[in-house]
Backbone and ligand atoms as CSV (ligand in chain L), in Angstrom:
chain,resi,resn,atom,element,x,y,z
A,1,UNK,N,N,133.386,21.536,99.769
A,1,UNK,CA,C,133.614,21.735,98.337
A,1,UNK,C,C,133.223,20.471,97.574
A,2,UNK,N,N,132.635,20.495,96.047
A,2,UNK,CA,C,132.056,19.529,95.848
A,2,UNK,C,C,133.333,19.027,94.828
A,3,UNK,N,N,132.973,17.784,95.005
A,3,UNK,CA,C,133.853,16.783,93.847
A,3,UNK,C,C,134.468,17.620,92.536
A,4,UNK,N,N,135.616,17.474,91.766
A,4,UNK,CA,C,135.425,17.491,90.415
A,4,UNK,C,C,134.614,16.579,89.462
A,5,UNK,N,N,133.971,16.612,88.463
A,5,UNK,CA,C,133.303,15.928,87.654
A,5,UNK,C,C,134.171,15.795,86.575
A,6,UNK,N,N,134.830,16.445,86.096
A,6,UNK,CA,C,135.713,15.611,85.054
A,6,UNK,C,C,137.146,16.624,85.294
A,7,UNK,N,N,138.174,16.038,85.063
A,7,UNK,CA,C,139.547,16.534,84.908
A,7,UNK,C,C,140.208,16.545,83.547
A,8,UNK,N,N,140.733,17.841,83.243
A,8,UNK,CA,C,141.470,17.846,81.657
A,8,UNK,C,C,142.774,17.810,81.501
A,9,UNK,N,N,143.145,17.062,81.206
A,9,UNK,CA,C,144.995,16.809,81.303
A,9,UNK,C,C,145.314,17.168,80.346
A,10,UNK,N,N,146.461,18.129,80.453
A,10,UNK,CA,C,146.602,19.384,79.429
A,10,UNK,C,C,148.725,19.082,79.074
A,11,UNK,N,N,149.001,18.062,78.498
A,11,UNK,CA,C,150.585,18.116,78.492
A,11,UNK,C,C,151.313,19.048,78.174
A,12,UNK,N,N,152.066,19.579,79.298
A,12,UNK,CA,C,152.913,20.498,78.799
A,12,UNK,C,C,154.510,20.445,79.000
A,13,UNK,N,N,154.752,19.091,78.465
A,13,UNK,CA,C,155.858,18.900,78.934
A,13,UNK,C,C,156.914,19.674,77.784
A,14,UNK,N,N,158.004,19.538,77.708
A,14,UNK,CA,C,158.760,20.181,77.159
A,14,UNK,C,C,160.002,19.767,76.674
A,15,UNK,N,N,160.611,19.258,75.468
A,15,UNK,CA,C,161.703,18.378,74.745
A,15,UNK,C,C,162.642,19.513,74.287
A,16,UNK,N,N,164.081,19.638,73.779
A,16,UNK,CA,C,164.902,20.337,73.191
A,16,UNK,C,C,164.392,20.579,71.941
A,17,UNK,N,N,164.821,21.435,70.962
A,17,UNK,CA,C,164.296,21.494,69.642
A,17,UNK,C,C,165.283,20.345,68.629
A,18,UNK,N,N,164.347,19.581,67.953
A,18,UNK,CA,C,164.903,18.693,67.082
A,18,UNK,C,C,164.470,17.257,67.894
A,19,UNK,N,N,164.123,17.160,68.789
A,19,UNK,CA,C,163.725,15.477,69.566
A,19,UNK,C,C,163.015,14.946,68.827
A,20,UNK,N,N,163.528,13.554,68.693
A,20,UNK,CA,C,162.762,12.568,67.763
A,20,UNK,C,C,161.199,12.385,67.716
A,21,UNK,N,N,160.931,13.133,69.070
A,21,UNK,CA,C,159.379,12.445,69.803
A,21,UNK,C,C,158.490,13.679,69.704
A,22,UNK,N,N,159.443,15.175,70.016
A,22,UNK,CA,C,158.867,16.066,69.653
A,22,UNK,C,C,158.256,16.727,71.097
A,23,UNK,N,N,157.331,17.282,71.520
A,23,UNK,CA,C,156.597,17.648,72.448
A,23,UNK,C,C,155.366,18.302,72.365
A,24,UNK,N,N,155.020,18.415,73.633
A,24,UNK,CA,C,153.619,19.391,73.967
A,24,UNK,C,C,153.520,20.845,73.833
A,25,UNK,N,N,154.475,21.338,74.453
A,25,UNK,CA,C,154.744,22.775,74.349
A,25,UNK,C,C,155.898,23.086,74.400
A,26,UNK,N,N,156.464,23.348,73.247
A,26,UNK,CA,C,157.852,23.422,72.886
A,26,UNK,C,C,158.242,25.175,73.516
A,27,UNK,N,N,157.169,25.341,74.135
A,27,UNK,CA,C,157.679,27.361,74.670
A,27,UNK,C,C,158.111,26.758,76.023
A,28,UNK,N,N,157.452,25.615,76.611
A,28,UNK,CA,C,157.586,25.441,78.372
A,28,UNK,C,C,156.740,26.327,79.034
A,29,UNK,N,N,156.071,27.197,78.062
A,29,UNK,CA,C,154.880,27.971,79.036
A,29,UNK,C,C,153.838,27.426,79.079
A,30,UNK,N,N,153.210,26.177,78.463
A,30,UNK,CA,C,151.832,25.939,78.883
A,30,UNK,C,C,150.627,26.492,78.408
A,31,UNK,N,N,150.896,27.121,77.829
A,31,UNK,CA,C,149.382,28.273,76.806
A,31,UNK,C,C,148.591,27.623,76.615
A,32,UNK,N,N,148.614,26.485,76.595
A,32,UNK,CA,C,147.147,25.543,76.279
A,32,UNK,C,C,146.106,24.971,77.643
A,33,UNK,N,N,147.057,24.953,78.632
A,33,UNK,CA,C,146.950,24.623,80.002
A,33,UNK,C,C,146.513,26.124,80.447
A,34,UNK,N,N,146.751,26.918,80.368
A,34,UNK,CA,C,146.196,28.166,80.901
A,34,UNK,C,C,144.806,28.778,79.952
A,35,UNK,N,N,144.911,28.445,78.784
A,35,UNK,CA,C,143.476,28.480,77.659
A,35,UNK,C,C,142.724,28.060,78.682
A,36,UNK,N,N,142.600,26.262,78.903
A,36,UNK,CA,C,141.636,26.042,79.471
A,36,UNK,C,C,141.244,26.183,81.191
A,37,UNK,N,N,142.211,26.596,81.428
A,37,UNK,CA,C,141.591,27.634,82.504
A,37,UNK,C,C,140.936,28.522,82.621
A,38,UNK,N,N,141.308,29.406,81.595
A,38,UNK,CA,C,140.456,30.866,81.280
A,38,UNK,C,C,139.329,30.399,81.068
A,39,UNK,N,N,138.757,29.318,79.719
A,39,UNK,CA,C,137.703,29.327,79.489
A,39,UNK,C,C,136.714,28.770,80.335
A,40,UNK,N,N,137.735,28.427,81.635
A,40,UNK,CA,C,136.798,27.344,81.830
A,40,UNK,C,C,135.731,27.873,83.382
A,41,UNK,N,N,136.902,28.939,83.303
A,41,UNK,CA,C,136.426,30.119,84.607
A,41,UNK,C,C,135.539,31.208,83.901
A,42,UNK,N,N,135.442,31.618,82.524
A,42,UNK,CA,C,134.902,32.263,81.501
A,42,UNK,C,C,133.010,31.653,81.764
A,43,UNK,N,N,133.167,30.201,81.758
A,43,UNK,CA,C,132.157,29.591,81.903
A,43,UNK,C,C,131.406,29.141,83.321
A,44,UNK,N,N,132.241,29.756,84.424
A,44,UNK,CA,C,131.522,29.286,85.457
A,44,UNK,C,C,131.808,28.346,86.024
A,45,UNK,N,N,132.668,27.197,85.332
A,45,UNK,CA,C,132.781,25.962,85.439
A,45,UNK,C,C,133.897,25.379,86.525
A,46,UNK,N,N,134.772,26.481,86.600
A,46,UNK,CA,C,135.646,26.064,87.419
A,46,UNK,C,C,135.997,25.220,88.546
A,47,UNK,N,N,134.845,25.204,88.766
A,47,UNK,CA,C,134.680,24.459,90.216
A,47,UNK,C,C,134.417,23.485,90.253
A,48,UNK,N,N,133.803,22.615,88.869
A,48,UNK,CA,C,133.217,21.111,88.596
A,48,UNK,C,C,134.205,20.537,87.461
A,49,UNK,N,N,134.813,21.474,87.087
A,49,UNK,CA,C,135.721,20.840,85.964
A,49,UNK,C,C,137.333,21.353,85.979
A,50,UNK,N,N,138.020,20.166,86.379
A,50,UNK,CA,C,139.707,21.008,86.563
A,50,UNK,C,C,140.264,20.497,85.095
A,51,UNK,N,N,141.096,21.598,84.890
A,51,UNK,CA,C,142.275,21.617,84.052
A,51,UNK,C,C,143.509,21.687,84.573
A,52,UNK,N,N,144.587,20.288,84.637
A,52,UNK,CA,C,145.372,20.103,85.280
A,52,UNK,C,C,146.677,19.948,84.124
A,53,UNK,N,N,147.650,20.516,85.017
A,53,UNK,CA,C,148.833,20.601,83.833
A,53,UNK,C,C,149.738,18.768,83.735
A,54,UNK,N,N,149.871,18.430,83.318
A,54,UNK,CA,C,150.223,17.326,82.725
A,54,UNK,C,C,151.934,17.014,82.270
A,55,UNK,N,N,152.975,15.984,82.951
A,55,UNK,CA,C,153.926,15.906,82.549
A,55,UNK,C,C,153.300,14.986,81.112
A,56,UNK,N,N,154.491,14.490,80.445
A,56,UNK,CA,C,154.460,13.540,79.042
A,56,UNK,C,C,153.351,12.450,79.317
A,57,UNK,N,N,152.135,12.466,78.533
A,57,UNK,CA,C,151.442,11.443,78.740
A,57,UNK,C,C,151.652,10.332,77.969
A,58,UNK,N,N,152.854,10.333,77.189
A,58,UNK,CA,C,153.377,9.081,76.148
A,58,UNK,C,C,152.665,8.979,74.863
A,59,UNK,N,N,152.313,10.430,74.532
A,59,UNK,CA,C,151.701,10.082,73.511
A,59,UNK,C,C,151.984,11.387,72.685
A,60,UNK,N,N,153.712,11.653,72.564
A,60,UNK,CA,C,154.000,12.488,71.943
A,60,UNK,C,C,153.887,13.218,70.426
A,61,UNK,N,N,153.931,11.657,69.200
A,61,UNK,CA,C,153.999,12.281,68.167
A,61,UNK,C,C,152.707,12.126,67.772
A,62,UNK,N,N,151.437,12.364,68.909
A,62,UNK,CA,C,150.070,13.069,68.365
A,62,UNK,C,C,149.835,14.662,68.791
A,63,UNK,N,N,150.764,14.935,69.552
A,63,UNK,CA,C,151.079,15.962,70.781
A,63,UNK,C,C,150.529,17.395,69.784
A,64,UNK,N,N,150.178,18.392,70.734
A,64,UNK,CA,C,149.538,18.413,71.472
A,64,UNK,C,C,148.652,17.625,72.369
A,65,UNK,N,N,148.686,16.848,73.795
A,65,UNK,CA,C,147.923,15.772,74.009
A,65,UNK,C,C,146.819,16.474,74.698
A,66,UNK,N,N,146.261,15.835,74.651
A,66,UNK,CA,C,144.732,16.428,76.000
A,66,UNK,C,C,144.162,15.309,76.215
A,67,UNK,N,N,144.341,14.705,77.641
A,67,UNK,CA,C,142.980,13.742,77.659
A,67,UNK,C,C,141.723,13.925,78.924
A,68,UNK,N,N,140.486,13.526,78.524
A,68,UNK,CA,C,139.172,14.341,79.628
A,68,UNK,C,C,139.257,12.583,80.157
A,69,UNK,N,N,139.209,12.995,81.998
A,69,UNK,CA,C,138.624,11.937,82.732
A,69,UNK,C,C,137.160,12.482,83.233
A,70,UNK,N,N,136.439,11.850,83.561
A,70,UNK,CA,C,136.192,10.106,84.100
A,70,UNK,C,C,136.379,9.421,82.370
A,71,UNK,N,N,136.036,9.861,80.973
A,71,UNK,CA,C,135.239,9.619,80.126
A,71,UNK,C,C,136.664,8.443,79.605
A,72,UNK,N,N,138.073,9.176,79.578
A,72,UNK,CA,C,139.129,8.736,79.057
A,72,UNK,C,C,139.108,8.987,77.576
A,73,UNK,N,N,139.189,9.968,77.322
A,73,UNK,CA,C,138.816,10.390,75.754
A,73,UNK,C,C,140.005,11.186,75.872
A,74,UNK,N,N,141.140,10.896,74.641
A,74,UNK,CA,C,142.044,10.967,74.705
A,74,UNK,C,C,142.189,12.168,72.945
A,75,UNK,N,N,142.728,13.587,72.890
A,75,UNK,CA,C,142.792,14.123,71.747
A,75,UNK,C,C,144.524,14.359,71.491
A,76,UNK,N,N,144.784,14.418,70.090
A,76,UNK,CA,C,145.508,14.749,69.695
A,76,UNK,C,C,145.973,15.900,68.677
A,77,UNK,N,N,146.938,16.596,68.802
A,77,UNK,CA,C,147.560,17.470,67.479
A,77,UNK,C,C,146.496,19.080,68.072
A,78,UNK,N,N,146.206,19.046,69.445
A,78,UNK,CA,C,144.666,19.889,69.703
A,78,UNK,C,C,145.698,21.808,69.851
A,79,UNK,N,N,145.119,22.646,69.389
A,79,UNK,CA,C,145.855,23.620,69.271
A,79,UNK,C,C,144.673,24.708,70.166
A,80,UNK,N,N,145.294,25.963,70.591
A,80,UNK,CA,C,144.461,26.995,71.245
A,80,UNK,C,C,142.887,27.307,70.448
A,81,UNK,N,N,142.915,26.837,69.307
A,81,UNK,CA,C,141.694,27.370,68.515
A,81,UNK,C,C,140.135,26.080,68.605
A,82,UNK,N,N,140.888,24.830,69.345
A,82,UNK,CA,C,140.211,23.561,69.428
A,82,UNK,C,C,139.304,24.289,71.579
A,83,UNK,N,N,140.170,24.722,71.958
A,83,UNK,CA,C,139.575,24.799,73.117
A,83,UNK,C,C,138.387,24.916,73.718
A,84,UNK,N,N,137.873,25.937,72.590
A,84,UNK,CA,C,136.271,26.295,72.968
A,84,UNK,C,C,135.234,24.922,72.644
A,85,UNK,N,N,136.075,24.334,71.546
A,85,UNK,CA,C,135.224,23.466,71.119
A,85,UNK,C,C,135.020,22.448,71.707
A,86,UNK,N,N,136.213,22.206,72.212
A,86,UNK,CA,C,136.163,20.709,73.191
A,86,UNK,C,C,135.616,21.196,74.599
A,87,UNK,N,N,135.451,22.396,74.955
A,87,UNK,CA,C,134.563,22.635,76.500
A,87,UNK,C,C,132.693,22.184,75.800
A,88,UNK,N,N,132.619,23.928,75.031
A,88,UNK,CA,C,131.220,23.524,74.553
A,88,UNK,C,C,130.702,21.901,74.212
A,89,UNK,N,N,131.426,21.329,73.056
A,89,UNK,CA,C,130.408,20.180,72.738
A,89,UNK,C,C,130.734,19.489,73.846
A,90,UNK,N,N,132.398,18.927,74.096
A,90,UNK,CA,C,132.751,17.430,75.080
A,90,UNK,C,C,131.847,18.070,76.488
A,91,UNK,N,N,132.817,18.763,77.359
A,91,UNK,CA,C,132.820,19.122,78.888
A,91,UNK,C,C,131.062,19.365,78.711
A,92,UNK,N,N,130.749,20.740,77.948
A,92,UNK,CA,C,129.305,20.947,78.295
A,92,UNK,C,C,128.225,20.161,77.829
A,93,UNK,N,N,128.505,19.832,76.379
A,93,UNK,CA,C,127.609,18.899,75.763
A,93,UNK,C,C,127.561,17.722,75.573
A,94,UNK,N,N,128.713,16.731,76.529
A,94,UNK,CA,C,128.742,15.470,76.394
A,94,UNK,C,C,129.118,14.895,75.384
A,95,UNK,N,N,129.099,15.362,73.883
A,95,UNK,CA,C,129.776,14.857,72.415
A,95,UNK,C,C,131.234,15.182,72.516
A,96,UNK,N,N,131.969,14.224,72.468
A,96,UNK,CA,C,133.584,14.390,72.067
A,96,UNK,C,C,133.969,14.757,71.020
A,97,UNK,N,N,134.861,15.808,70.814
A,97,UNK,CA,C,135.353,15.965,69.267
A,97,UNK,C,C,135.973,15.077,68.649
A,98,UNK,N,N,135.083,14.328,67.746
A,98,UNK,CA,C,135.416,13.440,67.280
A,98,UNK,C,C,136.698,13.458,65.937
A,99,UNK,N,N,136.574,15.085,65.489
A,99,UNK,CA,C,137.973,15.017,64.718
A,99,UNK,C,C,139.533,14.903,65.675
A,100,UNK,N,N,139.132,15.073,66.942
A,100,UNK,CA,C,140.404,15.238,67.112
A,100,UNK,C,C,141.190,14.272,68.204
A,101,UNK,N,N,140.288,13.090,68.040
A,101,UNK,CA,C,140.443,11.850,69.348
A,101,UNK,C,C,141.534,11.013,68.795
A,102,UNK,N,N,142.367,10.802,69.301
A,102,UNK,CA,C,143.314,9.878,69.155
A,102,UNK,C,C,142.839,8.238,68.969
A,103,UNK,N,N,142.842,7.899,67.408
A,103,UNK,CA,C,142.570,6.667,67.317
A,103,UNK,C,C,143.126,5.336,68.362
A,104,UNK,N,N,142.122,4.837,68.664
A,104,UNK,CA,C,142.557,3.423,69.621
A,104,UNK,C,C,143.665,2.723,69.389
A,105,UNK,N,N,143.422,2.429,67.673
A,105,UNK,CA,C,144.958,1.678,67.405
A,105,UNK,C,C,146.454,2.300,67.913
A,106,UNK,N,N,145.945,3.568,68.101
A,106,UNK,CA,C,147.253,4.804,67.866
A,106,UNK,C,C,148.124,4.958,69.820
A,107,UNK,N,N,146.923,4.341,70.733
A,107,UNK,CA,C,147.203,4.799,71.419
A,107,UNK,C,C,148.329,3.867,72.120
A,108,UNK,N,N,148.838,4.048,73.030
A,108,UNK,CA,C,149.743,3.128,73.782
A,108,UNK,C,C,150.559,2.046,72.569
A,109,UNK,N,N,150.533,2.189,71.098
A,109,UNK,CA,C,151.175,1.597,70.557
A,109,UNK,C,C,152.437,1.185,70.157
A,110,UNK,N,N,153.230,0.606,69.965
A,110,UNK,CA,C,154.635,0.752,69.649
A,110,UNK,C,C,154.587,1.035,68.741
A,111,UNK,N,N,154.016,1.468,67.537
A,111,UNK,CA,C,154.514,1.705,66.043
A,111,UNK,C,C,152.551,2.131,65.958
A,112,UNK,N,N,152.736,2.927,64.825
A,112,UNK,CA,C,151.610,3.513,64.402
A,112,UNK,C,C,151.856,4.452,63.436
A,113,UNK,N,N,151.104,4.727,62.312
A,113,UNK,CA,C,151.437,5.739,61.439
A,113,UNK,C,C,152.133,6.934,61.847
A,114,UNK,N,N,151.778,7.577,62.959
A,114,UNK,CA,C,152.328,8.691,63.706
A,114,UNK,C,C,153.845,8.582,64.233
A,115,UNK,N,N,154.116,7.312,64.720
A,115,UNK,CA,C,154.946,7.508,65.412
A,115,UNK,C,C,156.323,6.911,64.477
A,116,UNK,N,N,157.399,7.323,64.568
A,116,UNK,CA,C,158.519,6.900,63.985
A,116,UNK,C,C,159.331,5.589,64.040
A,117,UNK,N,N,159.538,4.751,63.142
A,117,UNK,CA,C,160.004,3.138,63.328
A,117,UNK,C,C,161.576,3.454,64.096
A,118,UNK,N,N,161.198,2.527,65.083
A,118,UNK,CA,C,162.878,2.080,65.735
A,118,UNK,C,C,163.447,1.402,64.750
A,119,UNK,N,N,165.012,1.380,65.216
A,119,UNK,CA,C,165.663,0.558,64.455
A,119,UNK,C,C,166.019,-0.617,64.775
A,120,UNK,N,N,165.340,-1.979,63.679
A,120,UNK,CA,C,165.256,-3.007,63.703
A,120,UNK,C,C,163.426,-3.609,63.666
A,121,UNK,N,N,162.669,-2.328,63.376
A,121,UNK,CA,C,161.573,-2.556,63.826
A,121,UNK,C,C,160.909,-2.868,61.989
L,1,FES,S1,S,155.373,15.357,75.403
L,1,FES,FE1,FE,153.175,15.467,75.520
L,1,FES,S2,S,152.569,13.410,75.408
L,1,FES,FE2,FE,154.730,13.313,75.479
C-alpha cells in the first residue's frame, strides 16, 4: 500500500454548551470529519489522502479547525460548505484557501483578537 501524501485533521472534539473556548463539533458527531471522507472517496482519492478525526488541536476560538499535513496549513471557522473547496483547489490543486487559513499571528498565541483575555491579562 502506498504512503499517504497528505493527512487532514478534522477536530472533532467536543465542549459542554456555554465553554469559554467553545468547540469543534458541538453535536460530538463529527459531520465534518465524515464530509471529508465522502468527498474524498467521491474523488478517488482515498487512498493518497487521509482524513483523520482529530482530538482539540488548541485552536478553539477559530474552531471549526482543519489542518492539511505535510503542507501545515492550518484553517479556521471551516463549515460543511468549505469542503469541496478546500479538496478541489488545496488537496487537488495545490492553492490553499486562502480565506480561510488561520493567521500566523493567531496561531499558538496567548491572546489574539479571537481568543478571549484571561484575567489579569
Ligand atoms: S476544540 Fe477544536 S481546536 Fe479545540
Amino acid at each position: 500500500m502506498a504512503k499517504f501524501e497528505k493527512h487532514i485533521f478534522v477536530c472533532t472534539n467536543q465542549r459542554p454548551d456555554g465553554h469559554p473556548r467553545g468547540c469543534c463539533s458541538p453535536s460530538g458527531e463529527g459531520e465534518l470529519h465524515r464530509l471529508f471522507k465522502t468527498k474524498l472517496a467521491q474523488r478517488g482519492i482515498k487512498g493518497t489522502v487521509r482524513a483523520n478525526k482529530s482530538g482539540c488541536l488548541d485552536q478553539c476560538e477559530h474552531g471549526p479547525t482543519v489542518v492539511v499535513y505535510p503542507e501545515a496549513v492550518w484553517y479556521g471557522h471551516v463549515t460543511e460548505a468549505d469542503v469541496d473547496e478546500i479538496i478541489d483547489s488545496h488537496i487537488l490543486g495545490g492553492k490553499p484557501v486562502k480565506r480561510l487559513i488561520i493567521a500566523d499571528e493567531c496561531l499558538n498565541a496567548a491572546t489574539c483578537p479571537h481568543k478571549p483575555r484571561k484575567p489579569g491579562q
